[in-house]
N, C-alpha and C positions, 0 to 999 in steps of 0.2 A: 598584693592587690586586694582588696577591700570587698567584701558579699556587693556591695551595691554599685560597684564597679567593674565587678567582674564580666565578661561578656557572657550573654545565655547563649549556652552549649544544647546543639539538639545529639541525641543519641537516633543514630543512623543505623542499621543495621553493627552493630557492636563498636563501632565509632563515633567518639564525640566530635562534634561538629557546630563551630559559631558559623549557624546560616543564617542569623540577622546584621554582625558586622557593624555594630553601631558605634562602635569606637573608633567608626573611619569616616572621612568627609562621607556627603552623599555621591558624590562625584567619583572618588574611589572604589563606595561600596558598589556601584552601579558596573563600573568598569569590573571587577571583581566577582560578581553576580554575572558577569556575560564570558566572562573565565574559565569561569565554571560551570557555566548552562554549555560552550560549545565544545570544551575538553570531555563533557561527559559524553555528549551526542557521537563526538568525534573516536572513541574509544567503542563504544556499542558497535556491535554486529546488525542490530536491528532497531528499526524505528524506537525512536524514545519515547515515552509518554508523558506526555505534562504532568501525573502523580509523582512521577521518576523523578524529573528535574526538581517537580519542589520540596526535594529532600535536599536540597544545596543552597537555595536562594530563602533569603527573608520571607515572612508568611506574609508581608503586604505587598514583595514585589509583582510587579505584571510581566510574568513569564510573556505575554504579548509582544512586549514592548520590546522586552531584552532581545527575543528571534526578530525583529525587525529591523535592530538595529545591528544584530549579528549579520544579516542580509546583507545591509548598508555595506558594512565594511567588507562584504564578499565580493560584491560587485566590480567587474571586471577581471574577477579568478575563476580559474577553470573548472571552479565547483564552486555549488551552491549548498544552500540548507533548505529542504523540502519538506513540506505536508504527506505523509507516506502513511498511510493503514492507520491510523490514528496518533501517530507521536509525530516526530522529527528525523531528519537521516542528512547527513552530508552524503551528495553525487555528485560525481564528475557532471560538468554540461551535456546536453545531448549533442553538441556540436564539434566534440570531443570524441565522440566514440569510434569512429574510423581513425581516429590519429593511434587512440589505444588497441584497435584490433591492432594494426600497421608493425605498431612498438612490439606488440606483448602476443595475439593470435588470442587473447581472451577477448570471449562472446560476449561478456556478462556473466549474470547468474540464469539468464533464461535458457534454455534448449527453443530450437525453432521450433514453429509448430506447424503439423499438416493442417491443411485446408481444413478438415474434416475436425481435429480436435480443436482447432479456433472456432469453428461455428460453435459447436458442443457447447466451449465456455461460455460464448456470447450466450447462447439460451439459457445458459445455468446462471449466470450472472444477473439476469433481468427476470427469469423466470423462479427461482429458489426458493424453499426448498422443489425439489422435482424429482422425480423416478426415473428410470433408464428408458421404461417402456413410453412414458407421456416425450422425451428427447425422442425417441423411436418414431412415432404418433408425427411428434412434428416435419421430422425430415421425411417422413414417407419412405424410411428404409430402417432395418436396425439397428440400434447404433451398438457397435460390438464392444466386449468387455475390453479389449483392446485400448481402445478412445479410454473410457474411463479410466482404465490403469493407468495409462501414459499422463492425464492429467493428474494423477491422484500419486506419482512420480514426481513430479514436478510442486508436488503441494499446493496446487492451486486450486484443490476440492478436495471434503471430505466429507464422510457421511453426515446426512441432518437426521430428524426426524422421521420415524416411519409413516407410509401413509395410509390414512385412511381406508383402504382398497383392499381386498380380495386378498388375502398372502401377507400384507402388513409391508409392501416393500420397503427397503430405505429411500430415502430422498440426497440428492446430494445439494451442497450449498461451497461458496466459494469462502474462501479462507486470508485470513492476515498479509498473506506471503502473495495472494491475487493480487489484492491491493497494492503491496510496495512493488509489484515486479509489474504492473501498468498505470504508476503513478497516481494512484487514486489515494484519497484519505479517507472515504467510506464510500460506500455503493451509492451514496447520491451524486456522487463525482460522474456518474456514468452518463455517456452520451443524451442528451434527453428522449427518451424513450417516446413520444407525441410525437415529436422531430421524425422519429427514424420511422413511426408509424405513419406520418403522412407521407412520405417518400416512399411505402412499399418494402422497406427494409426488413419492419419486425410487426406480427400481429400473431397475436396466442392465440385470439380463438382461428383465425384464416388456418394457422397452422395444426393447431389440432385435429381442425376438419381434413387435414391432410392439403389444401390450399395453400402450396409451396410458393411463398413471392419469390420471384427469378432474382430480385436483389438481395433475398437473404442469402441465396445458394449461390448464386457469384457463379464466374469460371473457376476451375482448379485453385488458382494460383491466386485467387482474387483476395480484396480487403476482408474486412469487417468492420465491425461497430469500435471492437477493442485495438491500438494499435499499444506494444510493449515501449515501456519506457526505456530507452537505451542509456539511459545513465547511468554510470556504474556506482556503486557505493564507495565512500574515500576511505574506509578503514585502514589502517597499516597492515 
């Protein structure tokens, strides 16, 4: 085959690789670009990131277009292709997930949470970076190293930046693993915080004044702002 014929090869992490494919109809290459955008997704343990995929696909195609049309042909299977922490992730449906506890007795990847550490995230989530004491401040009780370990177990926080304040304390901030384990793609995905503040849900300053709304602290057993994604990841 000929220099001017040859297909351009990209080198991939120590693999060559033709990710323009221009030696094939467009019709095939496009088919062949969604091949390998959902083989890749599908093999990941965690969200994919659009940089990621476009190490496989031609540099003009619309990674957009190819997840929409991978959608397309998901439709009506028991799993989909999601928006998860900033990439991509094949789950099972949520409408699924009691068929799989049934089958299998897996949870997911979540562990339940107590009352107590679901609030916690919710204010770490809307309020972040934050301190143990200003979490303290808002519940009008202390929030014990407890709570935060058990979230910080779970990966769903980690230390931010220290604060401003007296002692330099750390701040905590939620994490990659928050996001794909409550189906969010970034922290703007979250409930509209106005919303939940004309409802009596959530108000920073109410709460620091120690002005507990009885919607945020719920009964025991009650919601919150966050509810977990039950859909389980499709890896093999």
């Amino acid at each position: 085959m000929s220099e001017t014929t040859q297909p351009k090869m990209r080198k991939e992490q120590g693999t060559l690789l033709d990710a323009e494919l221009e030696h094939l109809p467009p019709e095939l290459r496009w088919r062949e670009w969604m091949g390998r955008v959902e083989a890749v997704i599908f093999a990941a343990s965690e969200p994919v990131t659009r940089q990621t995929l476009a190490r496989v696909v031609g540099k003009d195609c619309n990674l957009d277009l190819i997840i929409d049309d991978i959608r397309a042909e998901l439709a009506g299977r028991p799993y989909e292709l999601v928006s998860v922490a900033g990439g991509w992730q094949h789950r099972t449906r949520k409408g699924f997930a009691d068929v799989i506890r049934a089958a299998t007795g897996q949870m997911g990847t979540v562990q339940p949470l107590s009352s107590s550490e679901t609030l916690v995230l919710t204010a770490i989530s809307y309020f972040q970076p934050i301190t143990r004491a200003e979490l303290s401040s808002f519940f009008g009780k202390e929030i014990s190293r407890d709570v935060i370990a058990a979230l910080r177990a779970q990966h769903f926080i980690v230390s931010g930046p220290r604060a401003p304040q007296p002692g330099a304390p750390y701040t905590y901030v939620t994490t990659k693993t928050f996001l794909s384990a409550f189906g969010l793609e970034t922290l703007r995905d979250l409930p509209d915080f106005e919303a939940l503040e004309d409802a009596g849900l959530l108000s920073k300053e109410k709460l620091l004044k120690g002005e507990i709304p009885i919607g945020l602290m719920g009964q025991e057993d009650g919601g919150s702002a966050l509810d977990v994604d039950e859909g389980m990841s499709a890896q093999p």
